[in-house]
C-alpha positions as CSV (number, residue, x, y, z in Angstrom):
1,X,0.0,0.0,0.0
2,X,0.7,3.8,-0.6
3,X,1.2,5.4,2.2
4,X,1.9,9.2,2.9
5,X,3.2,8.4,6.8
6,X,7.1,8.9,7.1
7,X,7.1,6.1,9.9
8,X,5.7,3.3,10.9
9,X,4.5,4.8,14.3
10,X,2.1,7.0,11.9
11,X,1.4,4.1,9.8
12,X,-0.1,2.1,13.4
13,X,-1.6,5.5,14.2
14,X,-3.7,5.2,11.1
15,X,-4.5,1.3,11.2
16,X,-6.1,2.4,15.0
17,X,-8.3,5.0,13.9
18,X,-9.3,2.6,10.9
19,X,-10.2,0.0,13.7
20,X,-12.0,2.3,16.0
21,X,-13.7,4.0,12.9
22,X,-14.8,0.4,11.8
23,X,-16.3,-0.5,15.4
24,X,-18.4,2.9,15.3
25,X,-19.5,2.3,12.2
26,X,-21.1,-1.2,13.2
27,X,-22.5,0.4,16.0
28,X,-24.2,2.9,14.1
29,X,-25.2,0.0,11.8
30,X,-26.4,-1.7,14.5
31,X,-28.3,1.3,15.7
32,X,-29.8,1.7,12.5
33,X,-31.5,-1.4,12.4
34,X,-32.5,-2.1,15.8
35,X,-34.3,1.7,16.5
36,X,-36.4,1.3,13.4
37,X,-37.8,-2.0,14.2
38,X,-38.5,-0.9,18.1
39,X,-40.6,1.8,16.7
40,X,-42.4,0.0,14.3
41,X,-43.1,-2.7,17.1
42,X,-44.4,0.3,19.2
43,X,-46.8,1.7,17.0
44,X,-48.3,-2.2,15.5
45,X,-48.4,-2.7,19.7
46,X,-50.3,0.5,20.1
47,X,-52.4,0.5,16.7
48,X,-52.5,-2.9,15.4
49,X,-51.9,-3.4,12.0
50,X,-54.7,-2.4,10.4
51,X,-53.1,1.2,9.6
52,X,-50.4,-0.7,7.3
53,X,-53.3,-2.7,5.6
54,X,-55.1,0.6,4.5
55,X,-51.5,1.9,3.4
56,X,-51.9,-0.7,0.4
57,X,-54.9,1.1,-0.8
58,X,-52.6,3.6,-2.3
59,X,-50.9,1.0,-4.9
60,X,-53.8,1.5,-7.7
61,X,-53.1,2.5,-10.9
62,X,-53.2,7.4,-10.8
63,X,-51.4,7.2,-7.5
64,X,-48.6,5.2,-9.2
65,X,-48.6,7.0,-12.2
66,X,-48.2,10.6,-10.7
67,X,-45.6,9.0,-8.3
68,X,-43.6,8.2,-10.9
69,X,-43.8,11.5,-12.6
70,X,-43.2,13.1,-9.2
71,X,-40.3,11.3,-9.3
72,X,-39.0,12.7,-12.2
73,X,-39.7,16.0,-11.3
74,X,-38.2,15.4,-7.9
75,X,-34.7,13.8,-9.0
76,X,-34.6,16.2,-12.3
77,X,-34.1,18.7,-9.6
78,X,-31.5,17.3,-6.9
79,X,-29.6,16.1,-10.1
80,X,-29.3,19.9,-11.5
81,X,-28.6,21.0,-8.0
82,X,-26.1,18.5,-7.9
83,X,-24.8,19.1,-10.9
84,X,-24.3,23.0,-9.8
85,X,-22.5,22.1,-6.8
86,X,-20.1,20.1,-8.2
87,X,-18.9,22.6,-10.7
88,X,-18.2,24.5,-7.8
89,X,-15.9,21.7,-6.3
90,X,-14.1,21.2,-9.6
91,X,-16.1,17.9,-9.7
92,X,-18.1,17.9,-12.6
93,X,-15.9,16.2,-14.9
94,X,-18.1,14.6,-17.6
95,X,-21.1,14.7,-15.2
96,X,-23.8,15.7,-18.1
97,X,-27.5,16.5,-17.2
98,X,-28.6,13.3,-18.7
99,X,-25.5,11.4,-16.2
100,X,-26.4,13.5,-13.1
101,X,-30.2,12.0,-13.2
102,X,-29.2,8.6,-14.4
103,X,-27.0,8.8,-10.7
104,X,-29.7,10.6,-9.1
105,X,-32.0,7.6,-9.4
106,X,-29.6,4.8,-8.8
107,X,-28.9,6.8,-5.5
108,X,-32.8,7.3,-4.9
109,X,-33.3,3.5,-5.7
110,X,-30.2,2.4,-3.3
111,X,-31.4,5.4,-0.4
112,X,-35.2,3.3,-0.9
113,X,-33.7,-0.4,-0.1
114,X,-30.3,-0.4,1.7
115,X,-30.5,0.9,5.3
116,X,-29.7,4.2,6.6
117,X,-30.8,6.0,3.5
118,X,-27.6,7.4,2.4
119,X,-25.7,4.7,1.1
120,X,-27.1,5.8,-2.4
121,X,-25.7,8.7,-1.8
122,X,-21.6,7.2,-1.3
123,X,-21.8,5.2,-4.3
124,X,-23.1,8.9,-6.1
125,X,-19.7,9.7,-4.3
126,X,-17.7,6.9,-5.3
127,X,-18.6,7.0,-9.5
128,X,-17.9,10.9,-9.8
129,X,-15.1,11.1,-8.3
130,X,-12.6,12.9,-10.3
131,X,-9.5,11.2,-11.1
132,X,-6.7,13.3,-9.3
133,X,-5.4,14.0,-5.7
134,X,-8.0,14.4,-3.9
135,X,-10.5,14.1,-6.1
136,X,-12.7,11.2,-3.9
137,X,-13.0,14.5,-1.2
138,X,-14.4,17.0,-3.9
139,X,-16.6,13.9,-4.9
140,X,-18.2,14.5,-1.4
141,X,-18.2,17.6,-0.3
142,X,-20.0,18.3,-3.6
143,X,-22.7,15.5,-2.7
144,X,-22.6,16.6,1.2
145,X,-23.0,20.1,0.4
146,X,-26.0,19.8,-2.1
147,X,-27.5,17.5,0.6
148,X,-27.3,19.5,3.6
149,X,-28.9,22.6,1.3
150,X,-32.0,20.4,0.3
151,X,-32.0,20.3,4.6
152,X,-31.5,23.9,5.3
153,X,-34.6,24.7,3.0
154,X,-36.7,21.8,4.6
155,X,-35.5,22.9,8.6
156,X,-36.6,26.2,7.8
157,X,-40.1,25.4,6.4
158,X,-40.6,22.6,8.9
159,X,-39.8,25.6,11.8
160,X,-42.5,28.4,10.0
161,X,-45.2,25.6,10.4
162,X,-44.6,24.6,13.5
163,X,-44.3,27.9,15.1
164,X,-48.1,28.0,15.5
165,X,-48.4,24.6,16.4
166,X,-45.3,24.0,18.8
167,X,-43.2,27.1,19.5
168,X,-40.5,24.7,21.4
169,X,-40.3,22.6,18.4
170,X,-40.3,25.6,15.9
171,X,-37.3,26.8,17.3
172,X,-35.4,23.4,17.6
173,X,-36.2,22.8,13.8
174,X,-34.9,26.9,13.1
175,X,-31.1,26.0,15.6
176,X,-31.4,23.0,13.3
177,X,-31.5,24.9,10.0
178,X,-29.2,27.2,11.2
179,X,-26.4,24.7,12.4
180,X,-27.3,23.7,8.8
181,X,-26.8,26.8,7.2
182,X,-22.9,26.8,8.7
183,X,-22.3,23.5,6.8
184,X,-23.5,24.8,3.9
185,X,-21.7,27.9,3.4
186,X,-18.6,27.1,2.4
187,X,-20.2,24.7,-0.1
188,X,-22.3,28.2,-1.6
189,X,-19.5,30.4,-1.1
190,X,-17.7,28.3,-4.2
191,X,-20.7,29.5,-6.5
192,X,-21.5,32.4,-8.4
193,X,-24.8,34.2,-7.4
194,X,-26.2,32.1,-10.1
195,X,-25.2,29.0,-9.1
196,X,-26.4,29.5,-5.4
197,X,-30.0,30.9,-7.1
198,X,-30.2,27.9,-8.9
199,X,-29.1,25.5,-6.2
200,X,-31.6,27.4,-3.7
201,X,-34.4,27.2,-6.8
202,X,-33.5,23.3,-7.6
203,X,-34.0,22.3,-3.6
204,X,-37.6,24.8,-3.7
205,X,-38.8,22.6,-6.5
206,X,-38.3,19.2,-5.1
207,X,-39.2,19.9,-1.8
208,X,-42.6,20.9,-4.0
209,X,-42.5,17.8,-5.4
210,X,-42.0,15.5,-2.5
211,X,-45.2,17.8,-0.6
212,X,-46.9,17.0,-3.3
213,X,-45.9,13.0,-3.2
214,X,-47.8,13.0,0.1
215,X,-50.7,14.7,-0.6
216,X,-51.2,12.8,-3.0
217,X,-50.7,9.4,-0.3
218,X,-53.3,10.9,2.1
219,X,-55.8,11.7,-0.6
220,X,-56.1,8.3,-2.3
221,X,-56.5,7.5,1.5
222,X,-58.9,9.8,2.0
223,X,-57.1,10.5,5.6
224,X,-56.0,14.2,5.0
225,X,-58.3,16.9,3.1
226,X,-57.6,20.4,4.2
227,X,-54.3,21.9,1.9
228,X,-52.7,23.5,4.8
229,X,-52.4,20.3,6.9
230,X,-51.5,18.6,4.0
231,X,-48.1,21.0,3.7
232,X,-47.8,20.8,7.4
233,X,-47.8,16.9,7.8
234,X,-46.3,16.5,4.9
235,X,-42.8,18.7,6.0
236,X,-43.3,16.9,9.5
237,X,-43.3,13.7,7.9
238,X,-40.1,14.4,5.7
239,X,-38.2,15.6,8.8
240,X,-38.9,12.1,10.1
241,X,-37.8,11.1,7.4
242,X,-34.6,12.4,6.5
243,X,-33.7,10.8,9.9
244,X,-30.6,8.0,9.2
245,X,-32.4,5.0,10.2
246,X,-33.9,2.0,9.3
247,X,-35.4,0.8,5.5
248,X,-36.7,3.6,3.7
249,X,-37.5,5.9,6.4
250,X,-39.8,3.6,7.7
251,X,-39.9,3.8,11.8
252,X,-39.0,7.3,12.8
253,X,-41.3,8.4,9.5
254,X,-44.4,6.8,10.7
255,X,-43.8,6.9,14.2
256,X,-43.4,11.0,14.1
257,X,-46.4,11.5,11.7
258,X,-49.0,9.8,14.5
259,X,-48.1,11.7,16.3
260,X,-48.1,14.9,14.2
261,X,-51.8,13.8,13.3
262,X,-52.7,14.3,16.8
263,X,-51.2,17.6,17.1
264,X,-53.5,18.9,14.0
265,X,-56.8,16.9,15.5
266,X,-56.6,14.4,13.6
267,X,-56.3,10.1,14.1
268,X,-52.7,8.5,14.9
269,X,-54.0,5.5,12.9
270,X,-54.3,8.4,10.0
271,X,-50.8,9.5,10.3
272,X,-49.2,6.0,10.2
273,X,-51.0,4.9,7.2
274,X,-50.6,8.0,5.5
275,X,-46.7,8.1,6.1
276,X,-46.8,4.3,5.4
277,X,-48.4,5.1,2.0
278,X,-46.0,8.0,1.2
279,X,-42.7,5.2,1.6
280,X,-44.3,3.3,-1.0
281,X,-45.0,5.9,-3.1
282,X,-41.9,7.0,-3.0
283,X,-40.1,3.6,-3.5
284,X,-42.3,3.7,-6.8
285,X,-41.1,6.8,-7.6
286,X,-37.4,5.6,-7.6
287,X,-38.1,2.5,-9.5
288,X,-36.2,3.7,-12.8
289,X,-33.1,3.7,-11.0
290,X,-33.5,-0.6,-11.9
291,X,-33.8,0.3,-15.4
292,X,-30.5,2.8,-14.7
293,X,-28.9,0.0,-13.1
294,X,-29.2,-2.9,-15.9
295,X,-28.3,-0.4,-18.4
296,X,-24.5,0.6,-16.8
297,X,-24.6,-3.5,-16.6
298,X,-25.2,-4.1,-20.0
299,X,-23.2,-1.6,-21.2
300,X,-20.0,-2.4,-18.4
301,X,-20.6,-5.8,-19.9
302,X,-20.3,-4.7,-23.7
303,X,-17.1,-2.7,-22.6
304,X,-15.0,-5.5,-21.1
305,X,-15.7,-8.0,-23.9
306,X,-14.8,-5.1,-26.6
307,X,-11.3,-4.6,-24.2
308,X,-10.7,-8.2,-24.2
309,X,-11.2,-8.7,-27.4
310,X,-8.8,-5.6,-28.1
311,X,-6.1,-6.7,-25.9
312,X,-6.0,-10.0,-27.8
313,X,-5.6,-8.8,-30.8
314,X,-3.6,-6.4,-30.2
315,X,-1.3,-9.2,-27.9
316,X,-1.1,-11.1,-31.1
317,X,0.1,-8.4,-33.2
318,X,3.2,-7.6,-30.6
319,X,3.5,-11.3,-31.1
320,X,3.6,-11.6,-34.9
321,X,5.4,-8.2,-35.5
322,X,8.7,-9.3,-32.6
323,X,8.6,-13.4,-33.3
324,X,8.3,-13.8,-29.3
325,X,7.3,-17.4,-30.0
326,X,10.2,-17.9,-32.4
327,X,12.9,-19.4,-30.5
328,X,15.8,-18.7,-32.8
329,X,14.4,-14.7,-33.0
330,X,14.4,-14.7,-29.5
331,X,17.7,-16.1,-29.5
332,X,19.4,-12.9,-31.4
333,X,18.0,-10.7,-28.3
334,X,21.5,-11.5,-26.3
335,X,21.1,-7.9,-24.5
336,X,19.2,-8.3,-21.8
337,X,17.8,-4.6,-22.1
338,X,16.3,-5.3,-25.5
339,X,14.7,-7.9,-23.6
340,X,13.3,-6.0,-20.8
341,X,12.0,-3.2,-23.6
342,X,9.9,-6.1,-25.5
343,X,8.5,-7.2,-22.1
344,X,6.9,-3.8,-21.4
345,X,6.0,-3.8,-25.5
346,X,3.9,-7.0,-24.1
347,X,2.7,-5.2,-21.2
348,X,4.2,-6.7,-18.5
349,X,5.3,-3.8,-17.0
350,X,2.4,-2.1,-17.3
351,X,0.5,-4.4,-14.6
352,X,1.7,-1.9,-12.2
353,X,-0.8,0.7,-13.1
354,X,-3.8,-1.5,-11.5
355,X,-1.7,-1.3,-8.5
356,X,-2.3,2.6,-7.9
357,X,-4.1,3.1,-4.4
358,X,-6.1,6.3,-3.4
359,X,-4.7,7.8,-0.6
360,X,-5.6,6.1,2.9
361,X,-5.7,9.2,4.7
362,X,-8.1,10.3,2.0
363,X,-10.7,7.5,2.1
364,X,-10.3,7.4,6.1
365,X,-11.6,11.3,6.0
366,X,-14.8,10.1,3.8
367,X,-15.4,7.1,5.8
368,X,-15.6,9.6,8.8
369,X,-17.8,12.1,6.9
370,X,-20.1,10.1,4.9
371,X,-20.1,6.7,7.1
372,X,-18.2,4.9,4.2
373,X,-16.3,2.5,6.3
374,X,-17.2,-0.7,5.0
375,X,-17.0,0.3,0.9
376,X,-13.6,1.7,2.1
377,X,-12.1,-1.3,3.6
378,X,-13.4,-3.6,0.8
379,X,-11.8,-1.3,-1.8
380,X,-8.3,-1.2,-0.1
381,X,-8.8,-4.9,0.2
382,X,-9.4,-5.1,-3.6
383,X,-6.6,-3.0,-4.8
384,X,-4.6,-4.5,-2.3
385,X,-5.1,-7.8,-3.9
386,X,-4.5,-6.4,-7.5
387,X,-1.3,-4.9,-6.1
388,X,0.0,-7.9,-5.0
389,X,-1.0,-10.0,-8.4
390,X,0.4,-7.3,-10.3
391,X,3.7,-7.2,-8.9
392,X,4.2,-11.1,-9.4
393,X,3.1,-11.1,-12.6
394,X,6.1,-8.4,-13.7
395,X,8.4,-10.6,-11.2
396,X,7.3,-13.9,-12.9
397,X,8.0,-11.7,-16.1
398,X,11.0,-10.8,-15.5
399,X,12.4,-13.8,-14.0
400,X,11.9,-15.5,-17.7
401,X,13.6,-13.3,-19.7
402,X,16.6,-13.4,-17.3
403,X,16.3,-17.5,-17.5
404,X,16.0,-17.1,-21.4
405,X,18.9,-15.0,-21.3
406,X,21.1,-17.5,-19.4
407,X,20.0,-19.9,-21.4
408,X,21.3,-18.0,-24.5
409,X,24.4,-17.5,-23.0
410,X,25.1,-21.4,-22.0
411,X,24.8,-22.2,-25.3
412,X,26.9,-19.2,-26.6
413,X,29.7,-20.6,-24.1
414,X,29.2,-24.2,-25.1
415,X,29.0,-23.4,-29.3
416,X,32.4,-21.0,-28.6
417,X,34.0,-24.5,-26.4
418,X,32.9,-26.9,-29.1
């Protein structure tokens, strides 16, 4: 491995962070799927499960439709403000309109199925990260900081509805939004007026969108109908939602609409099947991330049989244009250094670029920021692996052409004897 450390007291200093980073990280994990299920287990104890039976109600045939154009609407948006950010962070390389929302929904489609909801989110990270020195740390701060936007906007509308509702809560969501606000700004102070307008405009319109997305749950339910407590629930709801736990957002989601239906007058049983509804609805909505997903597939899949079948051929030129296979050609190559020169004609020596390894301090910073631990680790691992395989391939490389050499020269010694 690459390291940066100029000793190997630094080098153990990093390998114990890495280890304590690792055992917060599985007790995050851990957290993440054990609060989730304590609070749906709460609220079936409580209400039964007849709330998440009229939830299903919403799968019929307009609901799904306008989800899914909802959805487009919605990740059109983060993808632009995405896309704007990035530019900012000098992380924008090839990341078109049409690429930002193909990533947009394989994130929305990984947030809706792996826990925690923000795992989409790394491997957004992960593909656009631009290929210098610190590239992988522009990669997120450009995802973080479009992020924690979207959540300054929603803190700030969740605080002006609940102000007449619950003044203590109002002014927990507004320190929230403000703390918020402080992340942000160095991400916005990197754009031009424009680009912070548009990034501001981008999070207004899917914040529309997702309000919309619920009213749209709690009218096929028939459980909300005035518009105003449709906003309000719905921004409650989201809050709950954008919480890091569980599935989904289901748990904290359900569990904090109930009981923002009460506040308003209205049923808990309401509130869970609404929010219930509004998950699925949403999952819908990020169902073209699958499509997304089989495509890169297809196409990855297309690409590594066309470099294959390119590295043959092209193999089999060296061969046919140097004689490699000719023993009595390779015989006249006495010099050693003409040897080694047609061994990196072949490649051999160019194994070594698998071998290059992003910088550990690097990937330990994003693994702290955006909970990447595990995808960290596995890669190291991997390149790791390809380091080692890399290196005995030029060894094994070079060791024949020094045999083939001496070879040569024993019968040069023996022909001059005779």
């Amino acid at each position: 491995m690459q390291l940066n450390q100029s000793g190997p007291g630094c080098v153990w200093w990093d390998m114990s962070s890495l280890l304590r980073s690792t055992a917060s990280h599985r007790l995050t994990r851990t957290l993440r799927a054990v609060v989730p299920l304590l609070l749906l287990v709460a609220l079936v104890s409580h209400l039964g499960t007849s709330p998440f039976e009229r939830s299903l109600d919403v799968l019929t045939t307009w609901p799904i439709l306008t989800a899914l154009l909802l959805g487009v609407l919605t990740t059109t948006a983060q993808a632009l403000r995405w896309r704007t950010v990035a530019q900012g962070y000098a992380a924008a390389d090839g990341l078109t309109r049409t690429r930002a929302v193909a990533e947009c929904y394989r994130a929305a489609l990984l947030n809706a199925v792996l826990p925690g909801g923000v795992l989409g989110d790394a491997v957004r990270v992960w593909r656009q990260r631009p290929q210098r020195e610190r590239g992988l740390r522009s990669s997120a701060q450009a995802v973080i900081g479009e992020r924690v936007v979207g959540t300054v906007l929603l803190a700030l509308a969740v605080a002006a509805v609940l102000l007449p509702l619950e003044p203590m809560m109002s002014a927990i969501a507004l320190a929230g939004a403000v703390g918020a606000i402080g992340v942000a700004a160095p991400t916005l102070k990197r754009l031009s007026l424009r680009g912070q307008v548009s990034v501001w405009g981008w999070s207004l319109v899917s914040l529309i969108s997702l309000i919309t997305k619920f009213g749209v749950a709690a009218v096929a339910l028939g459980t909300v109908s005035d518009l105003t407590n449709v906003v309000t629930l719905a921004l409650i709801a989201l809050a709950g939602m954008s919480i890091p736990l569980g599935v989904g957002g289901f748990g904290p989601r359900e569990a904090v609409t109930a009981v923002a239906f009460a506040a308003v007058g209205l049923s808990a049983d309401a509130g869970v099947a609404t929010a219930a509804a509004y998950g699925m609805l949403a999952a819908v909505s990020a169902l073209p991330g699958v499509a997304v997903m089989l495509f890169d597939l297809r196409r990855d899949g297309r690409a590594k049989s066309t470099s294959v079948i390119e590295g043959s051929q092209t193999m089999e030129n060296v061969l046919d244009a140097d004689s490699i296979l000719d023993l009595t050609e390779l015989a006249e190559l006495t010099d050693l250094a003409e040897l080694t020169e047609l061994a990196e004609l072949t490649d051999l020596t160019e194994l070594t670029d698998l071998a290059e390894l992003t910088d550990l301090t690097e990937l330990t910073d994003l693994a702290e920021v955006a909970e990447l631990g595990e995808v960290v680790r596995l890669d190291l691992v991997a390149k790791g692996r390809r380091d080692r395989l890399a290196s005995e391939a030029l060894l094994a490389g070079r060791s024949q052409i020094e045999f083939e050499t001496d070879v040569f020269a024993e019968r040069e010694l023996a022909q001059q004897s005779a």
